[in-house]
KOLGU-4560 file (N, C-alpha, C; in nm, 3 decimals, padded with zeros to 5 digits):
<recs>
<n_xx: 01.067 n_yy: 01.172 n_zz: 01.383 ca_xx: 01.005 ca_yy: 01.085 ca_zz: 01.285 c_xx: 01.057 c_yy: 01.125 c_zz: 01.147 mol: A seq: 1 type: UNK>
<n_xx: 01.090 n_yy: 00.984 n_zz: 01.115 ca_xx: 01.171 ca_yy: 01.034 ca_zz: 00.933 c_xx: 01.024 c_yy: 01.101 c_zz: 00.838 mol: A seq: 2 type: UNK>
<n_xx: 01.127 n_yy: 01.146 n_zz: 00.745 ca_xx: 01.038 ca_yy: 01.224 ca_zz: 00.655 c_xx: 00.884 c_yy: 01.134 c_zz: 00.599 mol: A seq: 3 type: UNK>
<n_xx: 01.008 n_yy: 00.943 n_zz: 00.526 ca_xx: 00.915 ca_yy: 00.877 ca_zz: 00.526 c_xx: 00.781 c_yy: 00.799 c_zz: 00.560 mol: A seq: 4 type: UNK>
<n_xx: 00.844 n_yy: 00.841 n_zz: 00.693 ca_xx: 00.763 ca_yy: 00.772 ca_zz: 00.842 c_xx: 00.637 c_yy: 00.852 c_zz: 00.834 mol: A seq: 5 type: UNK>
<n_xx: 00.672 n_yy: 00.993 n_zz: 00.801 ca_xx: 00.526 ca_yy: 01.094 ca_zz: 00.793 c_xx: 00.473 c_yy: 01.057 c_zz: 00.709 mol: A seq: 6 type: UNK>
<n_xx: 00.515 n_yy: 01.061 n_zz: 00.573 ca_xx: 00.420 ca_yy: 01.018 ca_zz: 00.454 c_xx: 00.350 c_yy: 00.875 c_zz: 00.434 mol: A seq: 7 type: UNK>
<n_xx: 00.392 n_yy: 00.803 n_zz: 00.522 ca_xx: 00.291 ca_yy: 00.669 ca_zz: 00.550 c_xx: 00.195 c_yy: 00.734 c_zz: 00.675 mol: A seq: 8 type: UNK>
<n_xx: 00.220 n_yy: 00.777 n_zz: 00.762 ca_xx: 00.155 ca_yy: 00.795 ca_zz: 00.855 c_xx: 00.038 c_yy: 00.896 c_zz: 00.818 mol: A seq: 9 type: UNK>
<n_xx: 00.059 n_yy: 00.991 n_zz: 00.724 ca_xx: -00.058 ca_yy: 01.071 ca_zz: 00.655 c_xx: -00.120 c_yy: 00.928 c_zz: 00.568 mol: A seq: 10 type: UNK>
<n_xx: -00.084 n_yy: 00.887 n_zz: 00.452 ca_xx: -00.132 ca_yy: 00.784 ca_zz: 00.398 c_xx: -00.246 c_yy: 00.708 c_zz: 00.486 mol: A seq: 11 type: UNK>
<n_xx: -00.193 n_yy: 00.684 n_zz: 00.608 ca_xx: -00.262 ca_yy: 00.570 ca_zz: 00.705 c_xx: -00.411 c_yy: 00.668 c_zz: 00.780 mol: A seq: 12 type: UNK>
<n_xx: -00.389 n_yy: 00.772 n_zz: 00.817 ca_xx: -00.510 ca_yy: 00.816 ca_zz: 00.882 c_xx: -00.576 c_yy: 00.852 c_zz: 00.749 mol: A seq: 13 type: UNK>
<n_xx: -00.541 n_yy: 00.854 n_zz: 00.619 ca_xx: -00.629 ca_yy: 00.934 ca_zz: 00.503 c_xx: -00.712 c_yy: 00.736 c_zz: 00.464 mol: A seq: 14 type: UNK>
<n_xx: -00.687 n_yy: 00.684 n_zz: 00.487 ca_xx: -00.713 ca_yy: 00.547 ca_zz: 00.430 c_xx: -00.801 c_yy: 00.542 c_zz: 00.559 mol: A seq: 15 type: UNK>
<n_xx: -00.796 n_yy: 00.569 n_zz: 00.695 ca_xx: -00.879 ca_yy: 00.508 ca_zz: 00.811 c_xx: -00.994 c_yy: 00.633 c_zz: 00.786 mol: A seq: 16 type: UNK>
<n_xx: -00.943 n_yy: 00.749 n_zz: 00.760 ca_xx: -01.107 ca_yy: 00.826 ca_zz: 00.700 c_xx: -01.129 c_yy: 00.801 c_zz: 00.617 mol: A seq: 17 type: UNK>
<n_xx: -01.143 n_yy: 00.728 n_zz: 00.495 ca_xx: -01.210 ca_yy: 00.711 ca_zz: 00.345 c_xx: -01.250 c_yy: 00.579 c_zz: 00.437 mol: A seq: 18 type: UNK>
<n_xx: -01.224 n_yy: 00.518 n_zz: 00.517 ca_xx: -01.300 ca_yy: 00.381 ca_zz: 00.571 c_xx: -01.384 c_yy: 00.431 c_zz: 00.632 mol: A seq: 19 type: UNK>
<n_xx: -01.400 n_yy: 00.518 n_zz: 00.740 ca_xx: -01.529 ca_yy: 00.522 ca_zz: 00.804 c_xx: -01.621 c_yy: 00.638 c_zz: 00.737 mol: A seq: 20 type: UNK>
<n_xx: -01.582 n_yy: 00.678 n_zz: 00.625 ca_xx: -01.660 ca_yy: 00.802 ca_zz: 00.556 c_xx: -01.748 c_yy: 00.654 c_zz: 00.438 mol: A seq: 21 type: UNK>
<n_xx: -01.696 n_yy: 00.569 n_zz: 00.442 ca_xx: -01.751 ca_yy: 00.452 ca_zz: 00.344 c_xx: -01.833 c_yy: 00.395 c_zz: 00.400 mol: A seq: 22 type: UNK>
<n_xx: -01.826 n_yy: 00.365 n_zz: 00.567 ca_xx: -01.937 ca_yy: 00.358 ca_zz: 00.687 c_xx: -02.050 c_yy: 00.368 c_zz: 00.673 mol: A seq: 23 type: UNK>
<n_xx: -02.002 n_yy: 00.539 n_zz: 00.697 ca_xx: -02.144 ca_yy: 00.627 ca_zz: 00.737 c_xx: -02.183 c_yy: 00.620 c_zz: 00.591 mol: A seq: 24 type: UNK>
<n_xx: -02.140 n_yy: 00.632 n_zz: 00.478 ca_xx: -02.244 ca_yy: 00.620 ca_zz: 00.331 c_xx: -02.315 c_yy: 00.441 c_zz: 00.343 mol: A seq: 25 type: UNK>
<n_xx: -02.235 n_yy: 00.371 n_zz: 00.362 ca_xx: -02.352 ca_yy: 00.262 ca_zz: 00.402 c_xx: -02.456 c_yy: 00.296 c_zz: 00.455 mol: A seq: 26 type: UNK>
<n_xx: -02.413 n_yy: 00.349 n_zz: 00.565 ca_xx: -02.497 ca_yy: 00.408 ca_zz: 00.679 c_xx: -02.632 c_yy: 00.440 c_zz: 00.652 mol: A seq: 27 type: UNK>
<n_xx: -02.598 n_yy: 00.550 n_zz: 00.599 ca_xx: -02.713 ca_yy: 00.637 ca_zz: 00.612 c_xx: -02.715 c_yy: 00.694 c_zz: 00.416 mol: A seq: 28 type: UNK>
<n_xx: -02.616 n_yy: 00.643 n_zz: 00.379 ca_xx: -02.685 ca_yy: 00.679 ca_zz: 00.206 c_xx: -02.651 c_yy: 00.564 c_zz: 00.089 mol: A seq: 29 type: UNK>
<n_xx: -02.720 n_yy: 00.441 n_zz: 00.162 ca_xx: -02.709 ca_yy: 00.334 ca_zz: 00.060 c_xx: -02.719 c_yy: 00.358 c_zz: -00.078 mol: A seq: 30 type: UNK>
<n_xx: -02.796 n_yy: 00.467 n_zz: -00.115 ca_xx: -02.819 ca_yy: 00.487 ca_zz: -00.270 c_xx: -02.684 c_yy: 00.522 c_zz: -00.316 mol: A seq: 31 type: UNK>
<n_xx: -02.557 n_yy: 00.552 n_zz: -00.269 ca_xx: -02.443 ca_yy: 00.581 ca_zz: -00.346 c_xx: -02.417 c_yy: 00.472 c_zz: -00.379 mol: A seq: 32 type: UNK>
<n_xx: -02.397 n_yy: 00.354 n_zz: -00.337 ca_xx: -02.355 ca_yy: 00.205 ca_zz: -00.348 c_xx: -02.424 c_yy: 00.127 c_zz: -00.467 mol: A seq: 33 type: UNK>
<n_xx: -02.518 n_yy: 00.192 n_zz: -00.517 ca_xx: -02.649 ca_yy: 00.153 ca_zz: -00.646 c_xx: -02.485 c_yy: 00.165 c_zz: -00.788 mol: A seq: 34 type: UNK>
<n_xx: -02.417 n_yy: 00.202 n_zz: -00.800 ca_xx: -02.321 ca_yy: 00.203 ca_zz: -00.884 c_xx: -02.257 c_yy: 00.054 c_zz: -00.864 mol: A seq: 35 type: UNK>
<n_xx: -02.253 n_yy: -00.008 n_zz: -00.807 ca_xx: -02.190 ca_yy: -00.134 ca_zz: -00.827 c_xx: -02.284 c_yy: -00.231 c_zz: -00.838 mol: A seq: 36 type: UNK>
<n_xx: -02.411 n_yy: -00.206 n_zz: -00.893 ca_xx: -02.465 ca_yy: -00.325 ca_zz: -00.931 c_xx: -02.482 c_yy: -00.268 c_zz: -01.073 mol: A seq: 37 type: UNK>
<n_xx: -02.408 n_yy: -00.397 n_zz: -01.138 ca_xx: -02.432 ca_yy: -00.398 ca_zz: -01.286 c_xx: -02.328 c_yy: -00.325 c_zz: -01.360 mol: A seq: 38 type: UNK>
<n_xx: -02.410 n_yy: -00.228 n_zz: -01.455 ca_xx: -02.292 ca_yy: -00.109 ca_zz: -01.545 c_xx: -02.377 c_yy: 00.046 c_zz: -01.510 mol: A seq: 39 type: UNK>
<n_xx: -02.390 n_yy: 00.018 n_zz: -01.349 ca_xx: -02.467 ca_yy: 00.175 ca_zz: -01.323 c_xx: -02.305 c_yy: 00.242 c_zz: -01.264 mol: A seq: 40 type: UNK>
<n_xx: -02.193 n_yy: 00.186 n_zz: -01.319 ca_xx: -02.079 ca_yy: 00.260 ca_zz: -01.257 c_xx: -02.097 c_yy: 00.365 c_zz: -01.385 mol: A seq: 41 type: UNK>
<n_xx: -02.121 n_yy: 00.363 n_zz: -01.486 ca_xx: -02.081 ca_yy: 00.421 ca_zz: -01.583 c_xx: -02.234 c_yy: 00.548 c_zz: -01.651 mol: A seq: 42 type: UNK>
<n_xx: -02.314 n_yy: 00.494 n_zz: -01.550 ca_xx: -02.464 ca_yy: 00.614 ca_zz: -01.572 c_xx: -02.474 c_yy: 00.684 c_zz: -01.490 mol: A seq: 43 type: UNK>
<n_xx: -02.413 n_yy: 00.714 n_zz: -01.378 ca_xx: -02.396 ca_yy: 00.838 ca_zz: -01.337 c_xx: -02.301 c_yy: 00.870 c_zz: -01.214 mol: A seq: 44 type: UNK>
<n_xx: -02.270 n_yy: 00.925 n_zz: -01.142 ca_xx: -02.173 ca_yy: 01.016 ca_zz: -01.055 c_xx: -02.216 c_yy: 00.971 c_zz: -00.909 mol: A seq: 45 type: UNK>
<n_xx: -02.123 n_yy: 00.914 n_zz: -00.853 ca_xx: -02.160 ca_yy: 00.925 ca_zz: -00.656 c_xx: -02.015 c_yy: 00.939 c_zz: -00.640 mol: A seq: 46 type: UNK>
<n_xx: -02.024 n_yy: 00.946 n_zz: -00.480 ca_xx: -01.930 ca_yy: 00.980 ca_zz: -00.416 c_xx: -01.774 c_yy: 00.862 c_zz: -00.436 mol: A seq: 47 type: UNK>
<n_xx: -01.826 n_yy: 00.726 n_zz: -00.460 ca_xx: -01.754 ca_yy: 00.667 ca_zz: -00.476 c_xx: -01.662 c_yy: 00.649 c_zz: -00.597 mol: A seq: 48 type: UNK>
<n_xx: -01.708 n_yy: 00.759 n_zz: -00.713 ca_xx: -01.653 ca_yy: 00.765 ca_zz: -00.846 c_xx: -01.498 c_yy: 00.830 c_zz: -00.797 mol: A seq: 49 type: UNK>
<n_xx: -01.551 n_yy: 00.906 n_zz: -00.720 ca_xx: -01.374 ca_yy: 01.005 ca_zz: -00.656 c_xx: -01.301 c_yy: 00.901 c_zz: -00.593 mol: A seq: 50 type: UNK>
<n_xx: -01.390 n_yy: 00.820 n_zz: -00.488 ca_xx: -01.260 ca_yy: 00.693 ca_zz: -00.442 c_xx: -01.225 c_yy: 00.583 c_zz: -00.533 mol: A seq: 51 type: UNK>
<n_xx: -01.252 n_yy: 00.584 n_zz: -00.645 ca_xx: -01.212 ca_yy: 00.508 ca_zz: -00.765 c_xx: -01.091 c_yy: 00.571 c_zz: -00.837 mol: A seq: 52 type: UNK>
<n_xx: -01.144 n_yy: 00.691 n_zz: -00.838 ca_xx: -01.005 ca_yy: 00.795 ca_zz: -00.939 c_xx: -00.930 c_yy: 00.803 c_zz: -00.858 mol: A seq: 53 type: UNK>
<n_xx: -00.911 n_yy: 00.797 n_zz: -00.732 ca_xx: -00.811 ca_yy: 00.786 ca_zz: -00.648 c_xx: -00.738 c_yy: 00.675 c_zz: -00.659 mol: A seq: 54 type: UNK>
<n_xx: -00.776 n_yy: 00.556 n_zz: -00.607 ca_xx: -00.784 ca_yy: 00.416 ca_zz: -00.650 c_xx: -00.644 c_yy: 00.451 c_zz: -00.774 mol: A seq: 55 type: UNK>
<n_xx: -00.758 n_yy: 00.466 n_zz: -00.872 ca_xx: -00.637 ca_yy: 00.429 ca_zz: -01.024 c_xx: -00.552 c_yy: 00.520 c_zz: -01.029 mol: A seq: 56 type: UNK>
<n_xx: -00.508 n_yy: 00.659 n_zz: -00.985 ca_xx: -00.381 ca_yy: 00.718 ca_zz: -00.953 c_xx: -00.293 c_yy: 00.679 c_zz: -00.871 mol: A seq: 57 type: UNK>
<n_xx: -00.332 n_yy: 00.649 n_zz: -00.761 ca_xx: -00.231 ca_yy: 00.568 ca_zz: -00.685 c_xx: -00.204 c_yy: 00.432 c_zz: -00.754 mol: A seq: 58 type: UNK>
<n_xx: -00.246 n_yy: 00.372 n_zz: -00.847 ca_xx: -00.222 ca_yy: 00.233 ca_zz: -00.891 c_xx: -00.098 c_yy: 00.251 c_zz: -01.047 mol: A seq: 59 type: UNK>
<n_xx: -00.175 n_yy: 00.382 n_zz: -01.074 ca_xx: -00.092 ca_yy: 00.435 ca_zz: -01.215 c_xx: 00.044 c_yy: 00.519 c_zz: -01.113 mol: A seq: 60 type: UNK>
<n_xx: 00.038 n_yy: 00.555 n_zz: -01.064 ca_xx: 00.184 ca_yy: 00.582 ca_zz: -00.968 c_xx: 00.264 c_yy: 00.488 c_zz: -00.910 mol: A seq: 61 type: UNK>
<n_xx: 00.203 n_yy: 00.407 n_zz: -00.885 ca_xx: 00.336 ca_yy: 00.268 ca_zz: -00.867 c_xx: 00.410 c_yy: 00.185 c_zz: -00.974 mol: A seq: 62 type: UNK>
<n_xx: 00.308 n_yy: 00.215 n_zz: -01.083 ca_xx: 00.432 ca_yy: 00.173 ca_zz: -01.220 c_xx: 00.500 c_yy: 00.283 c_zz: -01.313 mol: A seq: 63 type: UNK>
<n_xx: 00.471 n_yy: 00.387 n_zz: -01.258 ca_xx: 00.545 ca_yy: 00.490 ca_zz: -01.337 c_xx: 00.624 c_yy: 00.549 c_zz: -01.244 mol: A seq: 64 type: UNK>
<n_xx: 00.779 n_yy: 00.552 n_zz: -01.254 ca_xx: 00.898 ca_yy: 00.604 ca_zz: -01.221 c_xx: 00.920 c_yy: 00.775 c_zz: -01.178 mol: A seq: 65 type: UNK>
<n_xx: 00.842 n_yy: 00.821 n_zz: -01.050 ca_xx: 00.829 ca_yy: 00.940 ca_zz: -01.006 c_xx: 00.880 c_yy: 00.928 c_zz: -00.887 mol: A seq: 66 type: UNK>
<n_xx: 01.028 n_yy: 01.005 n_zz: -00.856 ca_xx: 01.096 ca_yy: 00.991 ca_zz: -00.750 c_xx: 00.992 c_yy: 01.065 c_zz: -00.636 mol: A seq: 67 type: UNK>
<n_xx: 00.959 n_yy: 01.025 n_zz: -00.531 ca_xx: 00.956 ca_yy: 01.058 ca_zz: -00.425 c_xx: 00.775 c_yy: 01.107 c_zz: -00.376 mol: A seq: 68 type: UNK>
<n_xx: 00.736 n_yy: 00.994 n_zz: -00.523 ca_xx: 00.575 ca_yy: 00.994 ca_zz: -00.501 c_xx: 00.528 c_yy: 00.830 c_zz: -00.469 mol: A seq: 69 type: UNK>
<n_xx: 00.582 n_yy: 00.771 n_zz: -00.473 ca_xx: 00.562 ca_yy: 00.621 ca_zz: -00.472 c_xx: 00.652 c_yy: 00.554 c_zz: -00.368 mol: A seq: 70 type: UNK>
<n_xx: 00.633 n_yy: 00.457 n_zz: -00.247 ca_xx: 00.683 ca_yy: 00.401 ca_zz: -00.164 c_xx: 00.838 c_yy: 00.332 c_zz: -00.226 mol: A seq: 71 type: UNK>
<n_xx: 00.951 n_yy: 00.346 n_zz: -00.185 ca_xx: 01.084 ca_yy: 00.327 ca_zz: -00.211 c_xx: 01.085 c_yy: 00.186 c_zz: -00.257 mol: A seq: 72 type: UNK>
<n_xx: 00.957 n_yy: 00.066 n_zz: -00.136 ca_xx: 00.980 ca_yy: -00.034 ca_zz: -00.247 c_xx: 00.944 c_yy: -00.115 c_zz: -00.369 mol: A seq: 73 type: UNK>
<n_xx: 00.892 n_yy: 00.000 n_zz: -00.453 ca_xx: 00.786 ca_yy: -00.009 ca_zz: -00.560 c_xx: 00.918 c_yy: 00.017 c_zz: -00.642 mol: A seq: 74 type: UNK>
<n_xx: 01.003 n_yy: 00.116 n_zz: -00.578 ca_xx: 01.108 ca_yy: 00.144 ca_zz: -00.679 c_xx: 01.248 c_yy: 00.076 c_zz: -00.687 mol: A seq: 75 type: UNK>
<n_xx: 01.233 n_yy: -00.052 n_zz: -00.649 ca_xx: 01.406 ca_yy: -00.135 ca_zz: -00.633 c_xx: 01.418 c_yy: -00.194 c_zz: -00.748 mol: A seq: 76 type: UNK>
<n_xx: 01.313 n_yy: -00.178 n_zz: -00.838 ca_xx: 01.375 ca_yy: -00.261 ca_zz: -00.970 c_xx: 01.451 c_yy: -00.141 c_zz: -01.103 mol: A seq: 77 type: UNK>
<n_xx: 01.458 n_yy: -00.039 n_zz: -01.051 ca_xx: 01.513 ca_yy: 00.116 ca_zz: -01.082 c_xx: 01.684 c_yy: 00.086 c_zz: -01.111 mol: A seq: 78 type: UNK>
<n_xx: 01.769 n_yy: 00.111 n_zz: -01.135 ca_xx: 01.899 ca_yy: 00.090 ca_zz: -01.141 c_xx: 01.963 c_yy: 00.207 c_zz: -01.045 mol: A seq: 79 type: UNK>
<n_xx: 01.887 n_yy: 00.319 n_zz: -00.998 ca_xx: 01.974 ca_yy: 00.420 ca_zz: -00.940 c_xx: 01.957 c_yy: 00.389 c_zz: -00.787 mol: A seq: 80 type: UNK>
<n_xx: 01.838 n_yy: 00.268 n_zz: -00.773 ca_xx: 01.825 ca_yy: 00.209 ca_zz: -00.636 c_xx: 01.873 c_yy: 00.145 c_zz: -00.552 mol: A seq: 81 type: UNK>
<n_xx: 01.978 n_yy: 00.055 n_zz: -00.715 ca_xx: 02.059 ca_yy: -00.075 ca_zz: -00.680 c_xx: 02.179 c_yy: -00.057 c_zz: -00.614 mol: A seq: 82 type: UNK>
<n_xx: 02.233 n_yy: -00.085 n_zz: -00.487 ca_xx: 02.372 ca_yy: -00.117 ca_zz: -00.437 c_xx: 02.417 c_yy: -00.251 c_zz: -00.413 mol: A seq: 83 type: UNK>
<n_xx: 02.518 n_yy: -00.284 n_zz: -00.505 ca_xx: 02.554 ca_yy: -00.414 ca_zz: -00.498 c_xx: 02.604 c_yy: -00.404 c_zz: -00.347 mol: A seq: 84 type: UNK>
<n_xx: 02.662 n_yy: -00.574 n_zz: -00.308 ca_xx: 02.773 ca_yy: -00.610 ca_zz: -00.199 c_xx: 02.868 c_yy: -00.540 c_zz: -00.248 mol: A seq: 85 type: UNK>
<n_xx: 02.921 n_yy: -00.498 n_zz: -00.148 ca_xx: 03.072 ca_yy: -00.481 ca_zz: -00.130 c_xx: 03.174 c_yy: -00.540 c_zz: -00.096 mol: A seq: 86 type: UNK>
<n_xx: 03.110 n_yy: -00.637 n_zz: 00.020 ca_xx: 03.213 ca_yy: -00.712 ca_zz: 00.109 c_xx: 03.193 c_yy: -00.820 c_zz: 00.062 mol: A seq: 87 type: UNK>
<n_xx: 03.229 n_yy: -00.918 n_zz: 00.131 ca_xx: 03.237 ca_yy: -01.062 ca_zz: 00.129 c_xx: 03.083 c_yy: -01.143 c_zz: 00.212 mol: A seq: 88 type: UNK>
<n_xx: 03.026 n_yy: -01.242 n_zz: 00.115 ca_xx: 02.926 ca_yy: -01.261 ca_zz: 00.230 c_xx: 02.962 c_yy: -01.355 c_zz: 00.315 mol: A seq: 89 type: UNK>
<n_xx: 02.941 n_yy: -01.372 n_zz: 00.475 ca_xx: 02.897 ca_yy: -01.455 ca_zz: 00.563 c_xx: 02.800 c_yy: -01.571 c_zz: 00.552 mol: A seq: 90 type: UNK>
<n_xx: 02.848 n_yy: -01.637 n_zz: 00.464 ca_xx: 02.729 ca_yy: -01.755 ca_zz: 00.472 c_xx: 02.686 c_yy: -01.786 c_zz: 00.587 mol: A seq: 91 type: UNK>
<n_xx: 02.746 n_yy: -01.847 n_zz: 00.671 ca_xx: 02.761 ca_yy: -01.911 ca_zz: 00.809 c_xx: 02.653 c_yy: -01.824 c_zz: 00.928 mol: A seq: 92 type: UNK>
<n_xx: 02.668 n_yy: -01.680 n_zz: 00.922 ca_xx: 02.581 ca_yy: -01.579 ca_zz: 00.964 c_xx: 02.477 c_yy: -01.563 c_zz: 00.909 mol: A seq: 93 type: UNK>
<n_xx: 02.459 n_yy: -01.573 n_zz: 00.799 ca_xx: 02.305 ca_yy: -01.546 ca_zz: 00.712 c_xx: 02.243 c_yy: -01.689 c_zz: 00.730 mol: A seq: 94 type: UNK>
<n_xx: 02.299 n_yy: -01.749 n_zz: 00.740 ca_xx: 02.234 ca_yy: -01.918 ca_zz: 00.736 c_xx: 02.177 c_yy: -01.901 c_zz: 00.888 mol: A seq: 95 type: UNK>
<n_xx: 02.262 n_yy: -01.839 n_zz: 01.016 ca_xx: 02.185 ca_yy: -01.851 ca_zz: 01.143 c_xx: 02.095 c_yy: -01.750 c_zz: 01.150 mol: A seq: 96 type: UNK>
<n_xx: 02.118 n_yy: -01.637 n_zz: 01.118 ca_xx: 02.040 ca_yy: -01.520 ca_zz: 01.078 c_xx: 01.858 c_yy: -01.584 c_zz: 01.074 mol: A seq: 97 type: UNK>
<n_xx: 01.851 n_yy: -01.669 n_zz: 00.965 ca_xx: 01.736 ca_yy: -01.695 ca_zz: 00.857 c_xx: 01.698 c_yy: -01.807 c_zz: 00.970 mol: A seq: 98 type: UNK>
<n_xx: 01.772 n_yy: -01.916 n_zz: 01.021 ca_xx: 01.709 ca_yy: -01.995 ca_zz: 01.110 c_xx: 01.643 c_yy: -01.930 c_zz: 01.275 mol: A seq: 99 type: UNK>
<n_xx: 01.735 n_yy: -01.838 n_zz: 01.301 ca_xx: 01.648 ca_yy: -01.710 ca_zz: 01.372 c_xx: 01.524 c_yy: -01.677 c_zz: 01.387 mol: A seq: 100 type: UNK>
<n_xx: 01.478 n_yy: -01.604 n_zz: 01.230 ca_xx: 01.394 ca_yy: -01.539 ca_zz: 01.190 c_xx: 01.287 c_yy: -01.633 c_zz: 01.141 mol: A seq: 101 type: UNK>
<n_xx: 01.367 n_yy: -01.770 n_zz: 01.134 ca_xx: 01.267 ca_yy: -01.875 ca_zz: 01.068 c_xx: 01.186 c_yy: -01.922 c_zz: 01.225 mol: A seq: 102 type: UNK>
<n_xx: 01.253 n_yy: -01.933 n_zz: 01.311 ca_xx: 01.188 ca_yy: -01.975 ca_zz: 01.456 c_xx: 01.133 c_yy: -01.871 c_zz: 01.478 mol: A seq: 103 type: UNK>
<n_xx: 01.106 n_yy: -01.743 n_zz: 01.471 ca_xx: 01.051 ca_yy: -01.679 ca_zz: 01.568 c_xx: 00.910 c_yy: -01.655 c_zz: 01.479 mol: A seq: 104 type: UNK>
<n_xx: 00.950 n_yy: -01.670 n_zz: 01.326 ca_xx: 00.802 ca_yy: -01.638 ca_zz: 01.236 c_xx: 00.724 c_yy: -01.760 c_zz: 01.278 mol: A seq: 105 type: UNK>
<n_xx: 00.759 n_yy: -01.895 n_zz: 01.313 ca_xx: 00.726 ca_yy: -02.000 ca_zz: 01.356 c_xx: 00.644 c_yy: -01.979 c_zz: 01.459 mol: A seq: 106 type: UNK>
<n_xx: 00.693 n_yy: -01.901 n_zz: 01.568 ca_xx: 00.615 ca_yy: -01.877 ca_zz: 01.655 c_xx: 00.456 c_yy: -01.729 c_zz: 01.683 mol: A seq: 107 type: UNK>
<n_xx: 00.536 n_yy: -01.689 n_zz: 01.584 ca_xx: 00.432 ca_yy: -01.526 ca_zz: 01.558 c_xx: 00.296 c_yy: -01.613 c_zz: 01.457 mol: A seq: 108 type: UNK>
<n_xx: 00.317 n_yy: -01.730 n_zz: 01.373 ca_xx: 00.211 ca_yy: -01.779 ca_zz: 01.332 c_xx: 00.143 c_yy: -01.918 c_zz: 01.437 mol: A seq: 109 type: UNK>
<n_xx: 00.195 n_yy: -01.959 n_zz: 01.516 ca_xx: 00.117 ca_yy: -02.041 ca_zz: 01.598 c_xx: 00.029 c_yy: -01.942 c_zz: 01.685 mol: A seq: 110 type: UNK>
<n_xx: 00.054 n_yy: -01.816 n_zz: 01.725 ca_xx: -00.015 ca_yy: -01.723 ca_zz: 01.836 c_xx: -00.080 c_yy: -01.679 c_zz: 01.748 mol: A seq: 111 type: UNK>
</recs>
């Protein structure tokens, strides 16, 4: 498994526990959830203040330019990202290519 492959795959089980840890506070401690009614985000402290600051670091990390903290395609509008063509393009191939991919998305949205 690529390096990247891990760091989504941590990403993905840390996102499926902050979901069922958001559960069980439904669950069994509705009073944390009293912060989103109104401007009680800002009178006092629950558990959900940390999944907020999380929230806006990961949101302030996708527009600021930190190699190898932010998903690769947050970063293609970068210039050290860019590789032009080299070759010559295949119209003729990309045109069947896309009618390909256009039939089979055709079919992945009727199922």
């Amino acid at each position: 498994m690529s390096k990247t492959r891990k760091a989504y795959f941590v990403r993905l089980v840390c996102r499926c526990i902050i979901l069922i840890l958001c559960g069980l506070m439904w669950a069994f401690h509705r009073d944390f959830f009293a912060v989103l009614e109104g401007m009680n985000f800002f009178k006092g402290l629950s558990p959900l203040h940390l999944l907020w600051a999380v929230w806006a670091v990961d949101m302030f990390l996708q527009i600021v330019p930190i190699k190898n903290k932010v998903p690769l395609g947050s970063q293609k509008l970068f210039a050290n990202h860019f590789k032009p063509i080299r070759e010559k393009i295949n119209y003729e191939a990309l045109r069947s290519y896309i009618v390909s991919t256009t039939k089979a998305a055709y079919k992945v949205f009727l199922l």
